[in-house]
C-alpha positions in Angstrom: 114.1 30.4 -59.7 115.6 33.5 -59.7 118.8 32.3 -59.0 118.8 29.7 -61.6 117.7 32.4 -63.9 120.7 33.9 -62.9 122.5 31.8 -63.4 124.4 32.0 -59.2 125.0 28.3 -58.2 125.9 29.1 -54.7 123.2 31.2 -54.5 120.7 28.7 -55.5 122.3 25.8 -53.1 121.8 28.5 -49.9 118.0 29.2 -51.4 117.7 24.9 -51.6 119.1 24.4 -48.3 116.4 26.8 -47.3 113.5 25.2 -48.4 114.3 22.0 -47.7 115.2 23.4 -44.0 111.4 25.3 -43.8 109.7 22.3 -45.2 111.1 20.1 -42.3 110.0 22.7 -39.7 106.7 23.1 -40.7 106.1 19.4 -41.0 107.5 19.2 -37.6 105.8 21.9 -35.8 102.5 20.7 -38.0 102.1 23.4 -39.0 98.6 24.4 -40.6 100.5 26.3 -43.3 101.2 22.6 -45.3 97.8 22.0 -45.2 96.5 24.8 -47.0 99.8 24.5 -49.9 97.8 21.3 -50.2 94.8 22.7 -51.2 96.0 25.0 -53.8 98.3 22.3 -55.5 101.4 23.4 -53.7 101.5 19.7 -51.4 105.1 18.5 -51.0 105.1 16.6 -54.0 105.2 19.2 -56.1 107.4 20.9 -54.1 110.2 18.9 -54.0 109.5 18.5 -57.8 109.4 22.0 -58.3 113.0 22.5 -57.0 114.3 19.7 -59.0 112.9 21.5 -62.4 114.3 24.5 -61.2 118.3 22.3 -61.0 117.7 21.8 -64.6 116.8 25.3 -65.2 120.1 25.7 -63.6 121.6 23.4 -65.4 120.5 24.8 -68.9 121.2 28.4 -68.1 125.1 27.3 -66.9 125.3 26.2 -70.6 125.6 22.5 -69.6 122.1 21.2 -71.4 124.3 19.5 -73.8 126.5 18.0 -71.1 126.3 14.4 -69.5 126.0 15.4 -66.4 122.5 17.3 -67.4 121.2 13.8 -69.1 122.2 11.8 -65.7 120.3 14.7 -63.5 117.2 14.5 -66.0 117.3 10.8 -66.3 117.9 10.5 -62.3 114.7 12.5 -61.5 112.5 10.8 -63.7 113.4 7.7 -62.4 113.7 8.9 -59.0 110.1 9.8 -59.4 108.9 6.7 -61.0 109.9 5.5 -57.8 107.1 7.3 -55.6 104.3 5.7 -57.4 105.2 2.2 -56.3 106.5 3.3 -52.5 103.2 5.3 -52.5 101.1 2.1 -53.3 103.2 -0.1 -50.8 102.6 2.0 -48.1 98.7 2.7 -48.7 98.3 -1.3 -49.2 100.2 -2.4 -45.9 98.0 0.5 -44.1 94.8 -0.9 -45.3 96.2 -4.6 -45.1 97.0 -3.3 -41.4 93.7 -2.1 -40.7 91.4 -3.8 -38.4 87.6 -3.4 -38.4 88.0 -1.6 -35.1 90.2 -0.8 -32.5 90.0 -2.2 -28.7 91.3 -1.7 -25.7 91.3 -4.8 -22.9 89.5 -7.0 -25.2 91.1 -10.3 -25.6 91.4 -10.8 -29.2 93.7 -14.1 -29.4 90.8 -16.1 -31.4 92.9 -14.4 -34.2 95.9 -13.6 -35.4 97.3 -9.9 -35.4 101.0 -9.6 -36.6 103.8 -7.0 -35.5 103.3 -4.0 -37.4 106.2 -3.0 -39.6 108.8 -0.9 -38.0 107.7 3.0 -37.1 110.6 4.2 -39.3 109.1 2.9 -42.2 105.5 4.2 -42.4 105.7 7.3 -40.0 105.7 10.2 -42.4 106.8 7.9 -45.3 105.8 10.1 -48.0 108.2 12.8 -46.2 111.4 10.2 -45.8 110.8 8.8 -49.8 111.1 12.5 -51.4 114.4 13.6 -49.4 115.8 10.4 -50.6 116.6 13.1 -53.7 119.0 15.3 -51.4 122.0 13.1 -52.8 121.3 13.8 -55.7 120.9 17.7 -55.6 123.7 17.7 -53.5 126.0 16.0 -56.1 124.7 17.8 -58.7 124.7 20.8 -57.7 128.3 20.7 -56.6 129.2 19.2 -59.8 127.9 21.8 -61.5 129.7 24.3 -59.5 133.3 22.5 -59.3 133.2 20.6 -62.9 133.9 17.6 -61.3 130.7 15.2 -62.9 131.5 12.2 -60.8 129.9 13.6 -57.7 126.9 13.9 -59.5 127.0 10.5 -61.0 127.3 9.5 -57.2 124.4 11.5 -55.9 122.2 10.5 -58.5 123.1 6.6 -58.2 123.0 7.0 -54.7 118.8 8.7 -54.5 118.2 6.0 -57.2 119.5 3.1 -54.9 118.0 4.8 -51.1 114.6 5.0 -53.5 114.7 1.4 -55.2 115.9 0.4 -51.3 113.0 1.7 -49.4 110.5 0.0 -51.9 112.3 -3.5 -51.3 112.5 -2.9 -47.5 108.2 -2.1 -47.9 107.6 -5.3 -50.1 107.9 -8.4 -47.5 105.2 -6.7 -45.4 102.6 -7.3 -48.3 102.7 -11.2 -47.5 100.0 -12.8 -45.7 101.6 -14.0 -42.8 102.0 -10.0 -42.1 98.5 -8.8 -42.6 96.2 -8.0 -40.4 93.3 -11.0 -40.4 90.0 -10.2 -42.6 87.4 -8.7 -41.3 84.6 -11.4 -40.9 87.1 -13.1 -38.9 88.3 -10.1 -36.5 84.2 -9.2 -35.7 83.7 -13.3 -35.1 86.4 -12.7 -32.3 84.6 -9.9 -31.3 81.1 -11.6 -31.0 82.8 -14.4 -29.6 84.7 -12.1 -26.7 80.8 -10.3 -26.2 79.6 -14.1 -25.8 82.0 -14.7 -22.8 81.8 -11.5 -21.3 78.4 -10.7 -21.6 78.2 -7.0 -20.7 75.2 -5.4 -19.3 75.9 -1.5 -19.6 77.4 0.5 -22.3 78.8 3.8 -22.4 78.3 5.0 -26.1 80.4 7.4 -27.2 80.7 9.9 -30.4 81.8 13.3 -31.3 84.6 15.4 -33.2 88.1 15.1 -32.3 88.2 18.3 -29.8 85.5 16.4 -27.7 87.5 13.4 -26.0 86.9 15.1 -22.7 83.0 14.4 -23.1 83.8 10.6 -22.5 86.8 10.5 -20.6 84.6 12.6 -17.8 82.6 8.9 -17.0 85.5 6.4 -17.5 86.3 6.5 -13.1 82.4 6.7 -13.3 82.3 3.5 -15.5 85.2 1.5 -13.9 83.1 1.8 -10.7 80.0 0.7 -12.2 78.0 -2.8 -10.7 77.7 -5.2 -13.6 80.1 -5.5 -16.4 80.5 -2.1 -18.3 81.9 -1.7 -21.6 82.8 1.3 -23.6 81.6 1.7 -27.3 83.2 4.3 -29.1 82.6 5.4 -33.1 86.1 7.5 -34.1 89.1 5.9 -34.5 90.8 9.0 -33.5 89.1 9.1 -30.1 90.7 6.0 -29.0 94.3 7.3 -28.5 93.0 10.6 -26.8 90.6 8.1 -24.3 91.9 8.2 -20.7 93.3 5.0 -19.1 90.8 2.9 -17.9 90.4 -1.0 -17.3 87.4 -0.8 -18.8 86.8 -2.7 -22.1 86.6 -0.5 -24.8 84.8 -1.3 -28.6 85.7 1.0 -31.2 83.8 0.4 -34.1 83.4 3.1 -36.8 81.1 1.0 -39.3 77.8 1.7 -38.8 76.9 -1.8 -40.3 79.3 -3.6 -38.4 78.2 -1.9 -35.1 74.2 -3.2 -35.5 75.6 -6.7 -36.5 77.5 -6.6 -32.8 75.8 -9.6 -30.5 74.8 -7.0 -27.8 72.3 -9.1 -26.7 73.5 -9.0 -23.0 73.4 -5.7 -22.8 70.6 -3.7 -20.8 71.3 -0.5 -19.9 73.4 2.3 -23.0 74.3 5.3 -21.6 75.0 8.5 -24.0 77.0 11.0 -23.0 76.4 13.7 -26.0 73.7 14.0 -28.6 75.5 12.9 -32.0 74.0 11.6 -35.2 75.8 8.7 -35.1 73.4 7.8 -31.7 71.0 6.2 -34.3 73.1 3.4 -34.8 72.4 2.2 -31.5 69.1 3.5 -30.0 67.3 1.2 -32.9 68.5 -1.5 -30.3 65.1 -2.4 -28.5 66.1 -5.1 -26.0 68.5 -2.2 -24.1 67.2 1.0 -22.4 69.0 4.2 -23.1 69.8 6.8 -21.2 71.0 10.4 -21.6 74.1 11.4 -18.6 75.0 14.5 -20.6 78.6 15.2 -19.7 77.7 18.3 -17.6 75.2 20.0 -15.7 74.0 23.0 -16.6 71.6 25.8 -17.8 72.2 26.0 -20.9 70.0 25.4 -23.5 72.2 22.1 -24.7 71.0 20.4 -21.3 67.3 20.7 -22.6 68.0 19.9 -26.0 64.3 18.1 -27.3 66.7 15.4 -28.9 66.6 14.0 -25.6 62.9 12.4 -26.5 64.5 9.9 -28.4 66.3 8.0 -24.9 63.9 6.0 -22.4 65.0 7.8 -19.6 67.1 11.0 -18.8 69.4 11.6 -16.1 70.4 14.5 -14.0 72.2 15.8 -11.2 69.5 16.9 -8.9 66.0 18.1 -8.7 67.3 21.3 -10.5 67.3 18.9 -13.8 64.0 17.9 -13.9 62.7 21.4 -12.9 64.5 22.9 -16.3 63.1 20.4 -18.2 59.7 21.3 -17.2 60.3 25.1 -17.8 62.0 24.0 -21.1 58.5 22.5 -22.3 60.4 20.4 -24.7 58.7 16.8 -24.3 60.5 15.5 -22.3 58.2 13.6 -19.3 58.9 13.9 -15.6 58.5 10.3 -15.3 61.3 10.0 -17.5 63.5 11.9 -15.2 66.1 10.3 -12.6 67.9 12.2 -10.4 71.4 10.2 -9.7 73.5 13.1 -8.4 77.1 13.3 -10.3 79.7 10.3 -9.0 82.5 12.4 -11.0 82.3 15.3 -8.2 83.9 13.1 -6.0 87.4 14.4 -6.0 86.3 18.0 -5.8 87.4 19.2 -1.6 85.0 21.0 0.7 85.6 24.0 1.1 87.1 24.6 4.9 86.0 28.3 5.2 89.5 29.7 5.1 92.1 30.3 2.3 94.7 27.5 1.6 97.5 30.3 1.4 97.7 33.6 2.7 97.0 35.1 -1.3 93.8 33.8 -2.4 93.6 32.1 -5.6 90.9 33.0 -7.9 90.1 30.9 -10.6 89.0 32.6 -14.3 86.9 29.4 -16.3 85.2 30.2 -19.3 82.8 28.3 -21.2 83.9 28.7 -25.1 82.0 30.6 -27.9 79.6 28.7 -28.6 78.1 27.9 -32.4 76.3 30.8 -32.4 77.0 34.8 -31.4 75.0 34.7 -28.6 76.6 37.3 -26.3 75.9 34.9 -23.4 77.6 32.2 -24.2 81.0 33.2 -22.5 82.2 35.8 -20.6 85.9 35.5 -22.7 84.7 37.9 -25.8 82.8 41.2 -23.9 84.1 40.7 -20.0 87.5 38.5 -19.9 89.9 41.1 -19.9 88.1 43.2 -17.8 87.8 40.2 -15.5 91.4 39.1 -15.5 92.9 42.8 -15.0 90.7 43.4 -12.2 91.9 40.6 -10.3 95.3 41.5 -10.7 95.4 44.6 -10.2 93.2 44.0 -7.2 94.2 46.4 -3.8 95.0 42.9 -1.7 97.5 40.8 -3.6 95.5 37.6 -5.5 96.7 34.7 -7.8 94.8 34.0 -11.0 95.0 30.2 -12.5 93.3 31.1 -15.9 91.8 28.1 -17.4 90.3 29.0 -20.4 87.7 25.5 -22.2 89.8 23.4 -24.7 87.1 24.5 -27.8 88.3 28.3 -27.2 88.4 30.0 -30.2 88.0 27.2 -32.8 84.7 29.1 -34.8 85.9 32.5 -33.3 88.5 34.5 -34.3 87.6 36.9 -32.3 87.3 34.4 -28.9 90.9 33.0 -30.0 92.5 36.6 -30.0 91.1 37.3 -26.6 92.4 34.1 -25.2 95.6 35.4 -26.7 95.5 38.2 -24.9 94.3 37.1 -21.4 97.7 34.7 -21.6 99.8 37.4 -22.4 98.2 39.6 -19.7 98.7 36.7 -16.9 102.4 35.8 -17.8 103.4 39.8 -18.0 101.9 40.1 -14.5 103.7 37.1 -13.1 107.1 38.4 -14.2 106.4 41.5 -12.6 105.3 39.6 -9.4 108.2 37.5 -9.6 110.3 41.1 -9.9 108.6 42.4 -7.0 111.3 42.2 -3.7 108.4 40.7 -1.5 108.1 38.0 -4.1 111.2 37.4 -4.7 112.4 36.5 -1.1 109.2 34.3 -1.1 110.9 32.6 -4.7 114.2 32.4 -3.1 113.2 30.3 -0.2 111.3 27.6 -2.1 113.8 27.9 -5.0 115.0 24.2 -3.6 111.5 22.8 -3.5 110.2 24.1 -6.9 113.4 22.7 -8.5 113.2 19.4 -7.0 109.2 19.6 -7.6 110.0 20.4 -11.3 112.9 16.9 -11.2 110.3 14.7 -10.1 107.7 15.8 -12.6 110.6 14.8 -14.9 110.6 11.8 -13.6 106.8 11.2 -13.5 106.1 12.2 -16.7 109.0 9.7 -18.3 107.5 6.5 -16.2 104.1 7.4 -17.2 105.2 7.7 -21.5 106.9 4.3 -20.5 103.5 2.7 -19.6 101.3 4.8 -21.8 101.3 2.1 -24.4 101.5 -1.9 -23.7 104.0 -3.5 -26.0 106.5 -2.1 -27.5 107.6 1.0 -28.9 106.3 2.1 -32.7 103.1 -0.7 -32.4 100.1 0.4 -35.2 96.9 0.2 -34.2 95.9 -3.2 -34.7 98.8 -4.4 -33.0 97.9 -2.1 -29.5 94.3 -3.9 -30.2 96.3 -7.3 -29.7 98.0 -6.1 -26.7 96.2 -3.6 -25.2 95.0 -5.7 -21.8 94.0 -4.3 -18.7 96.7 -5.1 -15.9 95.8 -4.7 -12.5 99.3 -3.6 -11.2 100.1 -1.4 -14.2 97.0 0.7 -13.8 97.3 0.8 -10.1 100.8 2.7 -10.9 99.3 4.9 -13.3 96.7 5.9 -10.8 99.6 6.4 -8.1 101.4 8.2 -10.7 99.0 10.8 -11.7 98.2 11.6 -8.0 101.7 12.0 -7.4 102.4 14.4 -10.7 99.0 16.2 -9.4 101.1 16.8 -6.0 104.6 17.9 -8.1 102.8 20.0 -10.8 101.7 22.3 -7.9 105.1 22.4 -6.0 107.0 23.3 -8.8 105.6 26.7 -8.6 104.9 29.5 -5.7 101.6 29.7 -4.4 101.1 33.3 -5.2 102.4 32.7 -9.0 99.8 33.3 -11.5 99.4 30.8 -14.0 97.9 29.8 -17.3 96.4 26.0 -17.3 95.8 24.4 -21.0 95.8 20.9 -21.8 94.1 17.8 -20.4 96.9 18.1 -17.2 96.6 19.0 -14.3 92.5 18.4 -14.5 89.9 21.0 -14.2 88.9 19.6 -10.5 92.5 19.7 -9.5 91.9 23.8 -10.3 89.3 24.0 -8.2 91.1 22.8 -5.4 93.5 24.6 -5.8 91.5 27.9 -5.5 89.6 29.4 -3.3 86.8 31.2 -5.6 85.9 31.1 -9.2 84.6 33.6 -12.0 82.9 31.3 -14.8 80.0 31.3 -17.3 76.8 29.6 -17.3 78.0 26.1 -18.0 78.4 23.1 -16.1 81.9 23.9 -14.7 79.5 26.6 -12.6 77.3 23.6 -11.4 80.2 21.1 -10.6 82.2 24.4 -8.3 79.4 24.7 -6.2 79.8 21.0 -5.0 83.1 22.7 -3.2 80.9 25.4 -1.2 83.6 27.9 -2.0 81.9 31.8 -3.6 82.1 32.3 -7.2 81.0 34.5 -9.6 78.9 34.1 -13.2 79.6 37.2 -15.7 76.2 38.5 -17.2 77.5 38.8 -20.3 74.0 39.1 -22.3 73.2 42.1 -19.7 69.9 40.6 -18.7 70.1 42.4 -15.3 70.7 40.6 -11.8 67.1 39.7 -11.3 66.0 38.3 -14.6 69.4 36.7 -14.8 69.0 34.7 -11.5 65.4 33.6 -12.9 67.0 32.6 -15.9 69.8 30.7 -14.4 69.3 27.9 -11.8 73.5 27.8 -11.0 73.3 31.8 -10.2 71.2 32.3 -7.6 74.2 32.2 -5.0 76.8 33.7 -7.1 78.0 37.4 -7.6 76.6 38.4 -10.8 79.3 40.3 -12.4 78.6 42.6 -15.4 80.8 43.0 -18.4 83.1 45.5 -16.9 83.3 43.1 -14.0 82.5 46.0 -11.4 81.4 43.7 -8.9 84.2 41.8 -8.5 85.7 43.2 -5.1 82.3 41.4 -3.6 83.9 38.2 -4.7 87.0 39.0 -3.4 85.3 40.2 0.1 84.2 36.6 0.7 86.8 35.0 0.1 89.0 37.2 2.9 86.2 37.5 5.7 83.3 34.3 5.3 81.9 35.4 8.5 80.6 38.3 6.3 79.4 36.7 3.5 76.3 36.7 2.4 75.9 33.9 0.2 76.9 30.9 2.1 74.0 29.2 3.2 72.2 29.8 -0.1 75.4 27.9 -1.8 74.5 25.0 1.0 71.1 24.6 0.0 71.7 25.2 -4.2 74.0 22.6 -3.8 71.7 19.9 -3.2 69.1 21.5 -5.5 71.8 21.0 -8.3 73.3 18.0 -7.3 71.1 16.2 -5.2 71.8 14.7 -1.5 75.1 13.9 -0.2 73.4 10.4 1.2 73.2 8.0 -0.3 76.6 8.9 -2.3 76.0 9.7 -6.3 77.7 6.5 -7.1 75.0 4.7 -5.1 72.4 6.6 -6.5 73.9 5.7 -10.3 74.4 2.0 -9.9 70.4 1.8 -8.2 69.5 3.8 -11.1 71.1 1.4 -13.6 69.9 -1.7 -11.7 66.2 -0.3 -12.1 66.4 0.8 -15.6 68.0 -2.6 -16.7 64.7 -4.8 -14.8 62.6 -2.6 -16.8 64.6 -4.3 -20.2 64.3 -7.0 -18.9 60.8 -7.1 -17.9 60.2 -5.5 -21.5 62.2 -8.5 -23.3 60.5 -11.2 -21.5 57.1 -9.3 -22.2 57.9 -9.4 -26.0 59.6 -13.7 -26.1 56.1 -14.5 -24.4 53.5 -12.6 -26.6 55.6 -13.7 -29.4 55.4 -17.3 -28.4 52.3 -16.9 -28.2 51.1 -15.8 -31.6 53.6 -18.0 -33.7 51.2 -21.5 -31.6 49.2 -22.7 -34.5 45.7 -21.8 -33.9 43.3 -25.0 -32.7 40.9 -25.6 -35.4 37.5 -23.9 -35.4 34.3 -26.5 -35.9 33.1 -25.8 -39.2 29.6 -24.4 -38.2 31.4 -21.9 -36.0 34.1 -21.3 -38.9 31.2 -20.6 -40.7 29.0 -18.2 -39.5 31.7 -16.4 -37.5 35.1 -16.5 -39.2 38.1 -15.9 -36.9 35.7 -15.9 -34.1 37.3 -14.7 -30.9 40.4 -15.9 -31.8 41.1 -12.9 -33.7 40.4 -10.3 -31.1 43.0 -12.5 -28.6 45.6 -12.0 -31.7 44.8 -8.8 -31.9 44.6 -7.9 -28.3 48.5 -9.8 -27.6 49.6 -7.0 -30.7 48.3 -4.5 -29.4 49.4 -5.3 -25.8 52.6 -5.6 -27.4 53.3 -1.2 -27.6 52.9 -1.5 -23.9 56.0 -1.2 -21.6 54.4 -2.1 -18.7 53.1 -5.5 -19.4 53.1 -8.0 -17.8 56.4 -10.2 -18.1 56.7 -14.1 -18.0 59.3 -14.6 -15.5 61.2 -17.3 -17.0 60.9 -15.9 -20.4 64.4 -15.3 -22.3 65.5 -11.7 -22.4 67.3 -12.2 -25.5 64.5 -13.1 -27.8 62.5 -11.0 -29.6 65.7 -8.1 -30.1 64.2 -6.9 -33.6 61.1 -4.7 -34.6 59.6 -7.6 -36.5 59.7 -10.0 -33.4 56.7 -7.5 -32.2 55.2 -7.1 -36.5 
């Protein structure tokens, strides 16, 4: 503005060139700065309109309002943006027309048709591509204006006006029907029809907000080794792409009314892995028994939450579960309570009582924020720092892997500045490691490994984008529904693959270089055995390290005091209890050089199977029996309801008429009567050759 005020042409085309220029970055970087210009009526529509009102400013104060080149730069952005509103309509109608009910993944949908989806370049940031269709015309102007020679501006503007008319016409053929995605009706059809062949028996329902993927990708091995035939059941369309590969079928369906219309007649056993509103929309499902897995094992107040009456039955790890429910008091039953161990512990290494390298590595794992300011949530906010500089400044050299939890600092700002911080401290001490002379001779020797460590992650990581997605490249979401099959061979080389860029990840760098781990890669067990101790909070990632046997440490960061803190706390009571200035840490570090000395071992042993239950028979054992009994109980329960239902819709035999008489209903009544009310019971007797299906709704038992 100022320059058009001005009037300095050239002066204005560098101040243009730099808009346009920090537009494009902050759209690519995505940046949260364009969200909030949004808000207050700053969105890129009106900043792109914006700079052309300010060219005609321009224009008037260069004394060329009465010009034809002014009329052709007025008439060309008009025009230019009469053709947004149609380009902005095509592309919100093929979207919608593309749109499926819900989104699957190894669900055979061929029972309907599901076209290609137009090519990426056309709908992938199409609102972005459609206004710099006017650079053109600024250009031509704008050197018109500053040369005198019109006809580049009569070329620029024709030129935006043909690119804009040209992108509408290249949007309009994907508006026929032959390229939209089929109606709904017919796409949940296919659906009932694919449920009705593959009739599955447990569910893994899944919710929650886009940071909480992890929650459900923790039980996909756990699903994929399920007995029976296990399907996924998701609610967020933006969940699916962040779900981990699985052969698994997975239903995502994010209409509540079209989930309860599913036929999940087959199924017996749902499984929830967080407590979520959206739950609802499946417990009202009587002829299944559900189950609350949790996704983590721990003592905080989340793993008692009193939601938890609304499931049949909950799960835990070991006899540590059901004893925290009890002290919880929060109506939950014992006889509700299973203990099936935790089948995703499997990968986690036993700890061999000596250090995998001649540095020890210490793992720092906090548990995030929280919702609230409780001052024991995490360690991060009062002793992380503390923590983190103890270690490395510790007398005998250690590594630190900080891995801090993927909701740090998204309700604190004060969490997220830490977390800042704690990075910054861990890469400034591993420069000054990698300065040191000792380190450096140890850098220089595996120089040739790490590089050819770092070439093969290359490598890796380029197959495994290559097989990310089935089909081809730039496929929507309804078109990855069509081909998104499981293939035996393809995830056996994913699974090969991530084991071997598990292997790379931790070659490409020296043992004794401290390192920051974000990110869903390498995985949070991988850490652990990688290390030979831990410092955490009181979360589950305490629970799951003590399955390695290895000493760790839990930060009192609520300053409760050792001994109340161990009552408190089932996971502490073989841990070094650190306070906020992290003192204690040189006790940590202790056991981890000499194990003959310490003192914690053999209550880590027996905590172990207090937390997480016997090694014998194995947790997936223990999960599969536990399914197979809960889903004879829905059945047993189903066939209870067909046969008490049978029984009262038999017309009644007719009374004789003295008996009608002076007795009414007779005892006829009290048997109706007594079937309804033996109908609230669970454990009644079942008719075995009743069918399980009938009887699914609340009025079959009304």
């Amino acid at each position: 503005m100022i320059a058009a005020l001005l009037p300095d042409i050239w002066f204005f085309a560098a101040a243009t060139a730099v808009t346009y220029v920090a537009d494009w970055y902050l759209h690519q970087r995505g940046s949260y700065l364009v969200n909030r210009l949004g808000k207050v009526r700053a969105g890129l529509p009106i900043r792109f309109l914006l700079r052309q009102l300010m060219i005609i400013l321009l224009l008037a104060r260069l004394d060329l309002a009465e010009q034809p080149l002014f009329f052709v730069a007025v008439a060309c952005f008009l025009l230019f943006y009469g053709l947004q509103a149609p380009h902005g309509a095509l592309t919100t109608l093929i979207r919608l027309r593309r749109t499926l009910p819900i989104v699957t993944r190894n669900v055979d949908l061929h029972a309907v048709r599901i076209p290609d989806a137009p090519p990426r370049a056309l709908l992938h940031r199409a609102s972005e591509k459609m206004l710099h269709l006017d650079l053109p015309a600024v250009a031509g102007v704008l050197i018109a204006a500053g040369t005198g020679e019109d006809l580049l501006g009569y070329i620029g503007a024709g030129v935006t006006l043909l690119l804009g008319a040209g992108y509408n016409a290249l949007l309009i053929p994907y508006l026929r029907r032959s390229r939209r995605a089929p109606a709904a009706p017919a796409v949940l059809k296919a659906l009932d029809t694919w449920l009705g062949e593959y009739q599955p028996t447990v569910v893994l329902y899944f919710s929650g907000s886009s940071e909480s993927a992890y929650q459900g990708n923790m039980w996909l091995d756990t699903m994929a080794a399920v007995e029976g035939r296990p399907l996924i059941v998701m609610r967020e369309r933006n969940l699916v792409s962040q779900l981990g590969d699985t052969s698994v079928p997975v239903v995502c369906v994010p209409a509540g009314t079209h989930l309860m219309n599913l036929d999940l007649s087959t199924v017996r056993v749902c499984l929830y892995p967080a407590n979520v509103g959206k739950n609802i929309h499946m417990l009202r499902v009587p002829t299944m028994k559900h189950v609350f897995i949790g996704h983590g094992d721990s003592d905080k107040l989340a793993s008692v939450n009193p939601y938890s009456k609304v499931y049949d039955e909950v799960w835990t790890a070991g006899r540590a579960g059901r004893d925290r429910y009890a002290l919880a008091d929060v109506g939950i039953r014992d006889e509700d309570i299973v203990e099936v161990g935790r089948p995703q512990l499997a990968p986690i290494e036993s700890w061999t009582g000596t250090t995998k390298n001649s540095v020890p590595t210490v793992l720092y794992a906090p548990t995030w924020e929280g919702w609230d300011d409780n001052p024991g949530n995490t360690s991060l906010l009062l002793a992380g720092e503390n923590i983190v500089r103890r270690l490395l400044t510790a007398d005998k050299p250690v590594r630190v892997i900080y891995k801090p939890h993927p909701f740090t600092g998204i309700r604190s700002a004060k969490a997220k500045a830490v977390n800042a911080r704690i990075k910054a401290l861990v890469a400034k001490s591993a420069q000054e490691r990698a300065a040191d002379p000792r380190w450096a001779k140890e850098a220089s020797a595996a120089a040739a490994g790490h590089s050819g460590a770092k070439a093969e992650l290359g490598r890796i990581e380029a197959r495994l984008a290559a097989l990310a997605k089935p089909g081809r490249a730039g496929g929507d979401e309804s078109e990855e529904s069509r081909v998104a099959l499981a293939d035996p061979a393809r995830q056996a080389e994913i699974a090969t693959l991530r084991a071997d860029w598990n292997d790379a990840y931790w070659r490409s760098f020296g043992w004794w270089e401290h390192k920051t781990v974000t990110g869903a890669q390498p995985k949070l067990y991988d850490c652990f055995n990688q290390s030979d101790a831990m410092v955490s909070d009181i979360s589950s990632v305490v629970s799951d390290f003590i399955a390695s046997g290895k000493p760790y440490a839990v930060t009192d960061s609520a300053q409760l005091g050792v001994d109340e803190f161990r009552r408190q706390n089932t996971a502490v009571r073989a841990a070094v209890i650190l306070s906020n200035d992290a003192a204690e840490i040189d006790a940590l570090l202790s056991a981890v050089a000499d194990p003959t000395t310490d003192p914690l071992a053999e209550a880590r042993h027996e905590l172990k199977t207090y937390l997480l239950g016997p090694d014998e028979p194995t947790s997936m054992e223990q999960f599969n029996a536990a399914i197979e009994a809960l889903a004879a109980k829905a059945e047993a329960r189903n066939a209870g309801v067909a046969q008490r239902v049978g029984v009262q819709q038999q017309p009644a035999a007719p009374l004789p008429d003295a008996e009608a008489a002076s007795s009414g209903a007779g005892d006829g009544t009290a048997e109706i009567i007594a079937e309804v009310d033996a109908a609230v019971d669970p454990d009644a007797p079942a008719a075995p050759d009743a069918d399980a299906g009938i009887g699914a709704g609340p009025s079959a038992i009304r």
